[in-house]
C-alpha positions in Angstrom: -111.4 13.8 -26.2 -108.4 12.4 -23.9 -106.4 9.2 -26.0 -107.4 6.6 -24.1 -105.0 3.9 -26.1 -103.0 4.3 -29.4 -102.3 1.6 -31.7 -99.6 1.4 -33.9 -98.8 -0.6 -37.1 -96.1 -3.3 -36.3 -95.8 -2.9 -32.6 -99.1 -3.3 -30.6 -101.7 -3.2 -34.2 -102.0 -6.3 -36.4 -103.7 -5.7 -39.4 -105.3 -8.1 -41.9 -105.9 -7.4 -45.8 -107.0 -10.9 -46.9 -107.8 -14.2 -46.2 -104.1 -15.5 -46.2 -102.8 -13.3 -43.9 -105.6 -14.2 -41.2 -104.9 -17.9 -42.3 -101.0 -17.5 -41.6 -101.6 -15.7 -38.2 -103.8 -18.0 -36.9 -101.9 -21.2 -38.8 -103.6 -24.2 -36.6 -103.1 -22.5 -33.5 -106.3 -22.5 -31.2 -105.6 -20.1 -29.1 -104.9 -17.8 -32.1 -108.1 -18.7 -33.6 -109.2 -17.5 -30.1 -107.7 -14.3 -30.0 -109.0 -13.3 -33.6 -112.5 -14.4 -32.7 -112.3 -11.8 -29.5 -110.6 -9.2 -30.8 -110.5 -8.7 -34.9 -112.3 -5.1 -35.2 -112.9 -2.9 -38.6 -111.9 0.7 -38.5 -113.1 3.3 -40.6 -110.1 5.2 -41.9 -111.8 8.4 -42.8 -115.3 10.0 -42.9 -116.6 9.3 -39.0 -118.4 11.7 -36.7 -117.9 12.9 -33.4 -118.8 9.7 -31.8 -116.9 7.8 -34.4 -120.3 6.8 -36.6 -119.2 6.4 -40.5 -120.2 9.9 -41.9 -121.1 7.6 -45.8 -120.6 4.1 -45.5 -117.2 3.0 -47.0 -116.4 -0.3 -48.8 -114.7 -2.7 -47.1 -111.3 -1.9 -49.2 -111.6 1.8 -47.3 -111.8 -0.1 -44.1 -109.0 -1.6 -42.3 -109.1 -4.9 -40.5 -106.8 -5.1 -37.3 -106.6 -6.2 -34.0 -104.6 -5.0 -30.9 -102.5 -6.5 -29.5 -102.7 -7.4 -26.5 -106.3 -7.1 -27.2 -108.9 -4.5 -26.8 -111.9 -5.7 -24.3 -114.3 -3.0 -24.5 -117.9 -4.8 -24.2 -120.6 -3.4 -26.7 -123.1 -0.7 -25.5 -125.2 1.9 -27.1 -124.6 5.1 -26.7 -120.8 3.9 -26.4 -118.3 5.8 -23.9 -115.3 5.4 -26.2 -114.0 5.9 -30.3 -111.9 5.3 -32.7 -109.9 7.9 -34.8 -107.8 6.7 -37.6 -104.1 7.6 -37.6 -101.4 7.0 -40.6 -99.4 5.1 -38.1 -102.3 3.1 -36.8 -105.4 3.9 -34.9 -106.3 5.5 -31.3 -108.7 4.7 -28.8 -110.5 8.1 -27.6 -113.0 9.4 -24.6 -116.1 10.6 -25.9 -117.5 11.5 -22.5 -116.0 12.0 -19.6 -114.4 8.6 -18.1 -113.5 8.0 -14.3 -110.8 5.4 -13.1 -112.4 2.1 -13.1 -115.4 2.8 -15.4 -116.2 0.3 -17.9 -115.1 1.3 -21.3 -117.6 0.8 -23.6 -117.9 0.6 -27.6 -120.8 0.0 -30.3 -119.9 -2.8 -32.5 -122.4 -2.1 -35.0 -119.7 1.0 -36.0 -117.3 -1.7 -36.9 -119.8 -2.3 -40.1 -119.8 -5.5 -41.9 -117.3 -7.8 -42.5 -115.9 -8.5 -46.2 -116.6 -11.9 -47.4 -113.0 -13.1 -46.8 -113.6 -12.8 -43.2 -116.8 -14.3 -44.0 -115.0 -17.0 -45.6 -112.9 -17.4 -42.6 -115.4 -17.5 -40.0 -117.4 -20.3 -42.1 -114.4 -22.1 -42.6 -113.4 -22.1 -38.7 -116.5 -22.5 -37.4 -116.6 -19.0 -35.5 -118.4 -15.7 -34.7 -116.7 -12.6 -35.4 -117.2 -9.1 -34.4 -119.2 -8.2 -36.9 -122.9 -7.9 -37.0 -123.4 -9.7 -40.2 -120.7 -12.6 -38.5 -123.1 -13.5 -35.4 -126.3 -13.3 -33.2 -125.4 -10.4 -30.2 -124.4 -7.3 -32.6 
């Protein structure tokens, strides 16, 4: 139950609503492109479990699209060590099972859901895999 991380809107949590506010972050930049292909998550804002599971599966316009920043390396593993509780500042990062300094933190990406067309769109049109199970081959 311990935080773990907090992310907050505007200072260390970039959030994406749309294709053209992707498109103007990553403007041409590779490295950009990079760092949006690593680390672009969905968040459930409401209706999660204990172990951050989505309770009824929510559109993607319930959902919000963000990144930290710097980013958020958890690798993907199932039963995941970690969750993510929404906030109305932003989101937080917590324990759900006990963690001890220098254990891997761990995440399921299939809880991030699937990804609305316009990142769809995006990742088509950049020639990329993103997070999102329905967005590449490992989720």
């Amino acid at each position: 139950g311990d935080i773990l991380r907090i992310g907050i809107f505007g200072r260390n949590l970039y959030e994406f609503k749309n294709l053209n506010e992707i498109e103007a972050f990553v403007a041409g930049d590779p490295q950009r492109l990079r760092y949006v292909q690593d680390y672009l998550w969905g968040f459930y804002k409401n209706g999660t479990d204990a172990k951050g599971y989505p309770i009824v599966v929510s559109t993607a316009a319930e959902r919000l699209y963000a990144m930290w920043i710097p980013g958020n390396g958890l690798n993907h593993r199932e039963p995941p060590n970690t969750m993510y509780r929404s906030t109305t500042n932003g989101i937080e990062l917590i324990a759900i099972e006990n963690v001890t300094a220098g254990q891997e933190l761990y995440d399921d990406y299939q809880r991030h859901g699937p990804a609305p067309d316009w990142l769809k769109e995006f990742g088509k049109t950049y020639n990329i895999t993103l997070n999102f199970g329905d967005c590449n081959d490992f989720v």
